[in-house]
N, CA, C and O of each residue as an XYZ file, in Angstrom:
424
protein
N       0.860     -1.167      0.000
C       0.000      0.000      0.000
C       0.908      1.232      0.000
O       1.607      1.412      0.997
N       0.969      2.121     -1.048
C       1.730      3.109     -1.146
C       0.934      4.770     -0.798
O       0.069      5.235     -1.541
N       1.329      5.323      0.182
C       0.895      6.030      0.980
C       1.622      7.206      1.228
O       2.717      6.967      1.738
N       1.417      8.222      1.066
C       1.904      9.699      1.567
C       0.941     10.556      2.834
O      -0.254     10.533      3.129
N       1.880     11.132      3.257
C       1.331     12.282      4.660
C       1.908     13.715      3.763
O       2.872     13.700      2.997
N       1.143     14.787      4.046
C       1.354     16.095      3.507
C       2.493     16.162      4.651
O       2.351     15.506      5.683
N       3.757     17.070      4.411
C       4.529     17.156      5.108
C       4.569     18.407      6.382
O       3.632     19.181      6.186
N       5.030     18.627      7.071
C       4.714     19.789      8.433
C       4.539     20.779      7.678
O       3.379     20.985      7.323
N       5.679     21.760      7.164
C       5.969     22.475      6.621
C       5.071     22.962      4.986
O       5.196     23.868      4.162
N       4.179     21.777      5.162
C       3.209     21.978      4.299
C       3.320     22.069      2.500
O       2.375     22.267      1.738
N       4.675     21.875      2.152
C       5.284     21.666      0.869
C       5.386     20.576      0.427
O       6.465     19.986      0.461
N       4.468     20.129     -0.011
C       4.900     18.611     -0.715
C       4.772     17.213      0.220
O       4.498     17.663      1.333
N       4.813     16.173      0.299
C       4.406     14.734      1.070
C       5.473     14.212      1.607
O       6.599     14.372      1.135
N       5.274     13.694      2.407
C       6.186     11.987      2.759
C       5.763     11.091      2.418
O       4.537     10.980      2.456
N       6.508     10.112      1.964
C       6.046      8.698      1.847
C       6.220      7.509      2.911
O       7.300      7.033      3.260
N       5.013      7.140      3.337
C       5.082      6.887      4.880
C       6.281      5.444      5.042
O       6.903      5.376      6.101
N       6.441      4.753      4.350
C       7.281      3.604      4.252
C       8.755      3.735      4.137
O       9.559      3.007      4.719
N       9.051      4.726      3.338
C      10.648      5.318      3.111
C      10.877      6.148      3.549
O      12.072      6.208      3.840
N       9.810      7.709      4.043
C      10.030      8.945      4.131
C      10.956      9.632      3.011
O      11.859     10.416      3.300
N      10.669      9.297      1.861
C      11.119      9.881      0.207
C      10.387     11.530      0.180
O       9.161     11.607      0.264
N      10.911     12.324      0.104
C       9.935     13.896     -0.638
C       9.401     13.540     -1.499
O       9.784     12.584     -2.173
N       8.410     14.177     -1.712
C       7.763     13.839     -2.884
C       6.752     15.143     -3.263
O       6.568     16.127     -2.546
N       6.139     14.874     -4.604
C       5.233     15.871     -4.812
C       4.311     15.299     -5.465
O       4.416     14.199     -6.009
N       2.718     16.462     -5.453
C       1.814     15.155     -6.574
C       2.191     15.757     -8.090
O       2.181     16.940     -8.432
N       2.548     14.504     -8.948
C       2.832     15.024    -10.139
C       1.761     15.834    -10.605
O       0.639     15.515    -10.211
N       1.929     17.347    -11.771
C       1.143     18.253    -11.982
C      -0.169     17.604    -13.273
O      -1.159     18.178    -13.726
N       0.354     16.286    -13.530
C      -1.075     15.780    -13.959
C      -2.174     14.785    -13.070
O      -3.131     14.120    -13.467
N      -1.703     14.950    -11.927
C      -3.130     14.280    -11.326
C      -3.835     16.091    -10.402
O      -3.457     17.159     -9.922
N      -5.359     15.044    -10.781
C      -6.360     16.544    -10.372
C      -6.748     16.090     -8.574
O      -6.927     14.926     -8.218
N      -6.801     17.082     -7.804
C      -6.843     17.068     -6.822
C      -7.582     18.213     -6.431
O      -6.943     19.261     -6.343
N      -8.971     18.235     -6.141
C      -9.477     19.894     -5.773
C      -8.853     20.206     -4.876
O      -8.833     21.433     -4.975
N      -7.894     19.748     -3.401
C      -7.391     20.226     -2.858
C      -5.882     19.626     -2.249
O      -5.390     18.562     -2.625
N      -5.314     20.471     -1.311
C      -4.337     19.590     -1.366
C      -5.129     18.539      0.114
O      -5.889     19.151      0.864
N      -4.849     16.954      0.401
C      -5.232     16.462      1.280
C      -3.966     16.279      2.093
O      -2.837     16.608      1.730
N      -4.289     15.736      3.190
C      -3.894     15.783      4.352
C      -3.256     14.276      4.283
O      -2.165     14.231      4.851
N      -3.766     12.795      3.611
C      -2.899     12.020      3.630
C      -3.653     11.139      2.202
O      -4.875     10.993      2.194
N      -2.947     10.694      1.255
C      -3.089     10.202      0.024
C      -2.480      8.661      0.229
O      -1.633      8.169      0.974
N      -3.524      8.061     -1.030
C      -3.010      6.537     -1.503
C      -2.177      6.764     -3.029
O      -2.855      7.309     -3.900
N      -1.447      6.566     -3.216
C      -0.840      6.969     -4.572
C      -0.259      5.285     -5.690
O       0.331      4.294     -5.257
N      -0.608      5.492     -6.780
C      -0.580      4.211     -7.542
C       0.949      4.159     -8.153
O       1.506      3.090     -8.401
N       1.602      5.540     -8.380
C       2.464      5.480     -9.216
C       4.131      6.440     -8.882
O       4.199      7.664     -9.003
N       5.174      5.670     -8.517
C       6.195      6.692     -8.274
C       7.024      7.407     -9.718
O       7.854      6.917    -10.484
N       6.642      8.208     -9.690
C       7.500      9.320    -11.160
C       8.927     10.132    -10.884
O       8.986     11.286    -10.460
N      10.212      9.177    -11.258
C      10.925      9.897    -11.003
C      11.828     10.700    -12.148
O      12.552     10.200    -13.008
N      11.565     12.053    -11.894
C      11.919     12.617    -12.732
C      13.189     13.891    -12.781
O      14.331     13.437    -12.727
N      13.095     15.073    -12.856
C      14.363     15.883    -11.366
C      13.781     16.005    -10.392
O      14.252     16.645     -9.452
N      12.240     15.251    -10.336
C      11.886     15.701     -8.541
C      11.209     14.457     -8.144
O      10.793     13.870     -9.143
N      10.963     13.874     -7.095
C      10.130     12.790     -6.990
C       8.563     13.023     -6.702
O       7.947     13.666     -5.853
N       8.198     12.213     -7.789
C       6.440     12.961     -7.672
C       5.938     11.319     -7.187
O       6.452     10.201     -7.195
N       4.404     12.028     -6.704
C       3.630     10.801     -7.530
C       2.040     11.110     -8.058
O       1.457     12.194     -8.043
N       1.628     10.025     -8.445
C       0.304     10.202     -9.011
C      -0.785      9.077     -9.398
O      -0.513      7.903     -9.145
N      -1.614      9.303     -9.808
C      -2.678      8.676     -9.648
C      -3.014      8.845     -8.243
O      -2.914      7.814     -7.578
N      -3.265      9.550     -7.830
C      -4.018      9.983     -6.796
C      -4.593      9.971     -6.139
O      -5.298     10.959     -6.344
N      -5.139      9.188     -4.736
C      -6.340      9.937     -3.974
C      -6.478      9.893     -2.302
O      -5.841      9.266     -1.456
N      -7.432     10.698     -2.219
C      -7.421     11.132     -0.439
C      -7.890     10.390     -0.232
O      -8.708      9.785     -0.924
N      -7.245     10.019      1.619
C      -7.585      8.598      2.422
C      -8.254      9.577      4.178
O      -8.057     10.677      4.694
N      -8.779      8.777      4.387
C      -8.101      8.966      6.190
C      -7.545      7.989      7.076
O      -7.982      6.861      7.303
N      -6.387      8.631      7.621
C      -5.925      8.044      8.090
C      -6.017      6.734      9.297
O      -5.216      5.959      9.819
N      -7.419      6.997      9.372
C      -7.432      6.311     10.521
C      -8.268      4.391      9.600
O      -8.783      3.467     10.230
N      -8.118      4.456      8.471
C      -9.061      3.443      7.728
C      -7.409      2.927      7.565
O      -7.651      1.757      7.267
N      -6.327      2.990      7.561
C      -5.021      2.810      7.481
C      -4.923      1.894      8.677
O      -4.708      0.684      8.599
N      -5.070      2.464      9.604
C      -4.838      1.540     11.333
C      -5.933      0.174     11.291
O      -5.688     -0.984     11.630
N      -7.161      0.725     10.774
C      -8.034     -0.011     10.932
C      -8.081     -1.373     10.057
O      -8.475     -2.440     10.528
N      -7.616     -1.200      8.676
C      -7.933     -2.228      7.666
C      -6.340     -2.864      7.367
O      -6.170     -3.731      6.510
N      -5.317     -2.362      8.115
C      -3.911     -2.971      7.824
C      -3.138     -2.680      9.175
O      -2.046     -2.115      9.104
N      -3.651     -3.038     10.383
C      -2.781     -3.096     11.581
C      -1.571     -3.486     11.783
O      -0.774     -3.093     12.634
N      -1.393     -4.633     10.608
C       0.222     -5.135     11.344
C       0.845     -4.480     10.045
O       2.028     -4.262     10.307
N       0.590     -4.127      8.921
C       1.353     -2.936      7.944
C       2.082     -1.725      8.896
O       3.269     -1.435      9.042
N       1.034     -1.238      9.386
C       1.276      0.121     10.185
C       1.314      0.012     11.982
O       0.868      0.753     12.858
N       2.198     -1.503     12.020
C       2.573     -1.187     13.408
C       3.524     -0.195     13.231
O       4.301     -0.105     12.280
N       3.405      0.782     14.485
C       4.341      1.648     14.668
C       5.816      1.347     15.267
O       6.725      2.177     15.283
N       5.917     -0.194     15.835
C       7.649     -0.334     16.306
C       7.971     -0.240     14.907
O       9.198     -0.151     14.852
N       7.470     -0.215     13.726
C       8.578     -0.516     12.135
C       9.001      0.744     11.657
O       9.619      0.788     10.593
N       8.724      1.912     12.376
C       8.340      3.159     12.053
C       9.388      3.706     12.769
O       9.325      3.718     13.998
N      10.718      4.338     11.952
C      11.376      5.290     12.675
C      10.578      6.684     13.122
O       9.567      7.202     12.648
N      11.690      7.195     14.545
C      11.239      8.184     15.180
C      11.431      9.392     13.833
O      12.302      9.472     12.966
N      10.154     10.286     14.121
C       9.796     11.560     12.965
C       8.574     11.740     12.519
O       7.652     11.176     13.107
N       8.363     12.417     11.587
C       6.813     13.411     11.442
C       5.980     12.133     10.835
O       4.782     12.401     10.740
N       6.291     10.930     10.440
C       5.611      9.725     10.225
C       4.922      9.152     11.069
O       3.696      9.078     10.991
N       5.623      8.660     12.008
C       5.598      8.041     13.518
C       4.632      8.569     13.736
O       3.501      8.106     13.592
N       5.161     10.432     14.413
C       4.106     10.888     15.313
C       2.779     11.187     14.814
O       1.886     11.524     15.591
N       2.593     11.083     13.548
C       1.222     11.304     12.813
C       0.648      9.543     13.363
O      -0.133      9.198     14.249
N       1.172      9.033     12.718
C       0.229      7.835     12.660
C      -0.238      7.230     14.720
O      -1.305      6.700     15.027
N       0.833      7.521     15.646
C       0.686      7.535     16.780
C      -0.766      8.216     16.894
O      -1.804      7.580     17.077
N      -0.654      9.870     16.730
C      -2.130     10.213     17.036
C      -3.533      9.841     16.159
O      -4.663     10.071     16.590
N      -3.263      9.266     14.942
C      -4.021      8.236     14.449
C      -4.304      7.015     15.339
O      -5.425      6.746     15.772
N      -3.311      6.376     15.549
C      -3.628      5.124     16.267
C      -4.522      5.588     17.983
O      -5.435      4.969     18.530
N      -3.921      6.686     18.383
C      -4.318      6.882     19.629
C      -6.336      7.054     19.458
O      -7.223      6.360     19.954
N      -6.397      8.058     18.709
C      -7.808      8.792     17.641
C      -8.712      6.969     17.915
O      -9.497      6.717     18.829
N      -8.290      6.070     16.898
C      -8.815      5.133     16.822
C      -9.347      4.583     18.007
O     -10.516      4.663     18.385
N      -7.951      3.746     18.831
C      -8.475      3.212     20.000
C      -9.347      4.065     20.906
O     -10.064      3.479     21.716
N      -9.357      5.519     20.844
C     -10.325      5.970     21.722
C     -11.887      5.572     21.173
O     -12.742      5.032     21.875
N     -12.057      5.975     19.725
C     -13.222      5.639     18.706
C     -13.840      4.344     19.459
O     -14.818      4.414     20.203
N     -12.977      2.883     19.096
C     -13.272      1.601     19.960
C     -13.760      1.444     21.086
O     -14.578      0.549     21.302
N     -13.298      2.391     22.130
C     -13.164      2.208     23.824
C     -14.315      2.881     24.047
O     -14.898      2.628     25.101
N     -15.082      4.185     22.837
C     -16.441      4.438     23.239
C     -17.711      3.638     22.730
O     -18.848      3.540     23.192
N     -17.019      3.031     21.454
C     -18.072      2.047     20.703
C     -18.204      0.976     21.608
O     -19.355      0.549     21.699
N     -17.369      0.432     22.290
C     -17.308     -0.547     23.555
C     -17.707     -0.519     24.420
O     -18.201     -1.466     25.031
N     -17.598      0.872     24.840
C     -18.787      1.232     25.900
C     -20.198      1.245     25.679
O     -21.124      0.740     26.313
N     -20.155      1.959     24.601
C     -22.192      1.921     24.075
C     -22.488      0.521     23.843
O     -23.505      0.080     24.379
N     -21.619     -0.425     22.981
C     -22.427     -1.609     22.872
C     -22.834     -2.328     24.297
O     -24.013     -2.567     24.557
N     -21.743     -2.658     25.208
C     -22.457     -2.962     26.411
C     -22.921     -2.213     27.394
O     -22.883     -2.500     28.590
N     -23.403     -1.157     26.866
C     -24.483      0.102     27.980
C     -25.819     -0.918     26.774
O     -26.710     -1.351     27.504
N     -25.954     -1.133     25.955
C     -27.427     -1.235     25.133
C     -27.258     -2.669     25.544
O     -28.410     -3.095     25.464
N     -26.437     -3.741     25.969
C     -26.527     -4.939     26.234
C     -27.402     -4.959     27.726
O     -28.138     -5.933     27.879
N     -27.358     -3.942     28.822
C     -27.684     -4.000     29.934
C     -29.358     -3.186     29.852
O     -30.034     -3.060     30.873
């Protein structure tokens, strides 16, 4: 699963597996820029792009590929700590859905 995070500094992506720069190549359409992308295709050209394009959230990442995105595989940096407060986001999501299902069990 090939995956980018918009970077802090707000110029261009990471690629969450290598941490490569990257950019979206200027032929995929994007009404905006997103916050974290699935990308089909690496273009290397004098800059590293990619494309085919599209916005994810992050938290369908934790959810549908857990042992992809354990975080011990994940060096310390703006990768890590994104997907940490993803993962954190989630398990809270669970721990209230867990609660309501057995509040409606009683």
């Amino acid at each position: 699963m090939q995956v980018a995070k918009k970077k802090s500094s707000g110029k261009g992506y990471l690629t969450i597996k290598d941490n490569q720069e990257v950019l979206i190549h200027p032929s995929t359409v994007l009404a905006t820029d997103c916050e974290w992308v699935i990308y089909n295709e690496f273009v290397l050209t004098s800059k590293n792009y990619i494309r085919t394009v599209t916005s994810i959230k992050p938290e369908w990442l934790i959810e549908l590929a857990p042992a992809y995105y354990n975080l011990d595989h994940f060096q310390k940096g703006d990768v890590k700590l994104s997907l940490e407060r993803v993962k954190a986001k989630v398990d809270k999501y669970k721990e209230v859905d867990s609660k309501k299902k057995n509040t409606k069990k009683l």
